[in-house]
C-alpha positions as CSV (number, residue, x, y, z in Angstrom):
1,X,-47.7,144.9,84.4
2,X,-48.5,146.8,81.1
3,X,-46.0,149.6,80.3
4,X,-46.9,153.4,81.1
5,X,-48.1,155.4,77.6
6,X,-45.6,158.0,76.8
7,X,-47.7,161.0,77.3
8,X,-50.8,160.4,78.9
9,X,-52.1,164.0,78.8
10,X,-52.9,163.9,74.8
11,X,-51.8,160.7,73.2
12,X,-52.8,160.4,69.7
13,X,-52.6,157.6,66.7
14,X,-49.6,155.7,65.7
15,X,-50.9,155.6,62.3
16,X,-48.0,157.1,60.0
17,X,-49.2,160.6,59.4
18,X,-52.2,160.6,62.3
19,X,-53.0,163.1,64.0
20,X,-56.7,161.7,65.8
21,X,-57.0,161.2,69.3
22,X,-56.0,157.5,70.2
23,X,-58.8,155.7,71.4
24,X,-57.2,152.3,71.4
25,X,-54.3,150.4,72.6
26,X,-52.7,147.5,71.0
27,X,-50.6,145.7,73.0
28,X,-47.5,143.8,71.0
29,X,-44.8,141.5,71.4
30,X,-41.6,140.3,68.8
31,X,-40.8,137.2,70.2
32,X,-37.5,137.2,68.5
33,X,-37.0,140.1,70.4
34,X,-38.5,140.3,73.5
35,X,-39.1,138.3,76.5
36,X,-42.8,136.6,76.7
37,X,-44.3,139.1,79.3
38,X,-43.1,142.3,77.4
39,X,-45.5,144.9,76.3
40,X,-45.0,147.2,72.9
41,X,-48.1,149.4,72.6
42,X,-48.9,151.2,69.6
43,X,-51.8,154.0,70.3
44,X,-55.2,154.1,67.4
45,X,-58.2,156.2,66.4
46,X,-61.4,154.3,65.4
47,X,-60.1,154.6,61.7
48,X,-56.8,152.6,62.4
49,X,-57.7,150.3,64.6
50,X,-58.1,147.7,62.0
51,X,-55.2,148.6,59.7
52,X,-52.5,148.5,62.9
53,X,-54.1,145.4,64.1
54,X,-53.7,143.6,60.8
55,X,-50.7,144.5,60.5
56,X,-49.2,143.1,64.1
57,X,-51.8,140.3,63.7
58,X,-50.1,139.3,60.2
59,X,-46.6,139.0,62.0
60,X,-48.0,137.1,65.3
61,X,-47.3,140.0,67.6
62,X,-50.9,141.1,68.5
63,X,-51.2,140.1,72.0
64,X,-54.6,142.2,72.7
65,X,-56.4,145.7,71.4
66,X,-58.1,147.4,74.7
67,X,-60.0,150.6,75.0
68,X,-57.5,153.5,76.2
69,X,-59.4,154.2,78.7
70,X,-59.8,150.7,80.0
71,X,-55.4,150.6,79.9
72,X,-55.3,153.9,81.7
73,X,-57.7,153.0,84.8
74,X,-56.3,149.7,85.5
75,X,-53.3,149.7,87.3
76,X,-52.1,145.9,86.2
77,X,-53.5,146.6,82.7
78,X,-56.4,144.6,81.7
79,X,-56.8,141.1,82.8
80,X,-57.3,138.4,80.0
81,X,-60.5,135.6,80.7
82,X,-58.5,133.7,83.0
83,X,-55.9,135.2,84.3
């Protein structure tokens, strides 16, 4: 089960500085820290997407980038090809 956002009413970029609506959710894991099955999220506008994802992506913790809106409406979170 993914983890709740923090404030669903007006959640916004994670990008330092940001301010933009969040329009994606990237989904993260340290697994020096946590357990396979956890879920970090950071929240992105259009612009950041790419920079944040890179950024997890370099260190191996990207686990998956979904619409917000696709995170919000599925109880479970989004299910992977497969699952």
């Amino acid at each position: 089960m993914f983890p709740p956002l923090e404030d669903p009413e007006s959640p916004i970029c994670s990008a330092k500085g940001c301010r933009l609506p969040a329009v994606w959710v990237l989904a993260w894991n340290n697994p020096k820290l946590h357990t396979p099955d956890r879920r970090k999220t950071w929240l992105a506008c259009d612009e950041h997407r790419e920079h944040l994802s890179s950024f997890l992506d370099m260190r191996g913790f990207l686990k998956d980038v979904v619409r917000l809106e696709d995170w919000e409406s599925e109880p479970n979170g989004p299910q992977a090809p497969g699952n």
